[in-house]
Residue, then its C-alpha position, 0 to 999 in steps of 0.5 A: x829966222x824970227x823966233x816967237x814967244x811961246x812957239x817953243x817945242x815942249x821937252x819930250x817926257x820920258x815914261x818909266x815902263x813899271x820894272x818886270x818882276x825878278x824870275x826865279x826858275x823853280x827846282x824840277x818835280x820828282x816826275x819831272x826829274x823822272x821824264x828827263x831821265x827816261x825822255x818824256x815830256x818834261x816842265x817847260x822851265x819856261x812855264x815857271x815865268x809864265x806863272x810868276x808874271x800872272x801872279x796878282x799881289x794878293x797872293x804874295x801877300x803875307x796874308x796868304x802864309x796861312x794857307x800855303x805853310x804846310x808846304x812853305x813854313x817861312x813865306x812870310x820870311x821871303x823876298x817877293x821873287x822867292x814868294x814868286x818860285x814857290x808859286x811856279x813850283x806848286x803849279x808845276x806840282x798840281x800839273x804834274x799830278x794833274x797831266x803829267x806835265x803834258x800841256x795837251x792833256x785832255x780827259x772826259x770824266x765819267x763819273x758824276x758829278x763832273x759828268x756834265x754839260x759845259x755851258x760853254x761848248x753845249x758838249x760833255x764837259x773835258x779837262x784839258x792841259x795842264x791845269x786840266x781847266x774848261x770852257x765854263x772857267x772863262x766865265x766863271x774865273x775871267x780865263x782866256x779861251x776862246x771857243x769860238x775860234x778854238x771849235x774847228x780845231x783838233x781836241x789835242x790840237x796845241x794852237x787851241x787856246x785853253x792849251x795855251x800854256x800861257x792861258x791855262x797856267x793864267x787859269x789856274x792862277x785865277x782859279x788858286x787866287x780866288x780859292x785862297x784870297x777870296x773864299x778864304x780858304x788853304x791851299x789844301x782843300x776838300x772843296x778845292x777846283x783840284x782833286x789833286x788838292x782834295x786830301x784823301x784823293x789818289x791824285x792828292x797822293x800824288x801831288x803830295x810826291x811831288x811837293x817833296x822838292x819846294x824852294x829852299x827858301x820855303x823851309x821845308x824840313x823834309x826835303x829830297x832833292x832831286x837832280x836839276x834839269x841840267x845835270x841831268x841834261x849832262x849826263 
């Protein structure tokens, strides 16, 4: 067979995919500790990775120390996969506070002013899993639900997508980035999305409980440390 100049087949190009960033399994909440003694539901460690891949740069940056130090006084000391359990760990905290760790969580407040209409669903605004998030965040915060296919659907029904706990601990992210990058402000606020984080709030009492365990890494002087999931799995 002749050969012809220039015919030759190219050399196949290998393309490096980008390196998964390092999970670390974050330490059990006071209440997850509790439900795993007493068989309730409990935090999907699972959950934690969920988290940690969903997190943008912005939030590991060290520019976000100042508004996560209460609770993490050496953030800016960290490596980024330390950085990332934090951040899996206060989740898990605010859905402990929030939902009890119940990913079909779902509540219609009465009270005003969150006693409105969601623009979205055109019915009585509900919070729903475990960041306890609605409808309107998809258009407010770019979350991943889907009404259309979600309206057929059981309120508690798992398949639907705000209860996705993929979509809603994504939410939840969104919402935290654009509350301590965008507008700037700490992780405690009055004006936070999260009761849970509004001090002076019964559920901010309870999220403070639950912020007794944070990563080692983060420093915290007073630290009480609960049994991990697989001691008590043991038992």
């Amino acid at each position: 067979m002749v050969a012809f100049a220039g015919c030759e087949r190219p050399a196949t190009q290998v393309v490096q995919k980008p390196a998964q960033p390092a999970v670390v399994p974050a330490p059990p909440t006071p209440l997850d500790v509790k439900k795993a003694e007493l068989g309730g539901t409990t935090w999907d460690p699972q959950w934690d990775a969920v988290v940690e891949k969903a997190l943008p740069a912005d939030m590991l940056d060290d520019k976000t120390a100042r508004a996560v130090r209460v609770y993490c006084p050496r953030f800016t000391q960290e490596t980024e996969a330390q950085k990332r359990e934090f951040w899996a760990y206060m989740f898990q905290a605010i859905a402990a506070a929030e939902a009890g760790l119940n990913p079909t969580a779902d509540v219609h407040h009465l009270q005003a002013p969150v006693n409105v209409v969601d623009p979205v669903t055109k019915r009585p605004a509900r919070q729903e899993g475990l960041m306890q998030v609605k409808y309107e965040d998809a258009q407010r915060y770019g979350c991943d639900f889907d009404w259309e296919k979600d309206r057929t659907l059981p309120v508690k029904d798992p398949g639907r997508t705000i209860l996705s706990p993929e979509n809603n601990l994504g939410c939840g992210v969104k919402i935290m980035e654009n509350q301590i990058v965008t507008q700037g402000k700490p992780l405690v606020s009055r004006t936070s999305y999260w009761a849970t984080l509004q001090p002076g709030t019964a559920g901010f009492r309870v999220f403070a409980k639950q912020m007794t365990n944070v990563p080692a890494a983060c420093g915290l002087r007073v630290r009480s440390v609960p049994r991990r999931r697989t001691e008590i799995a043991s038992r």
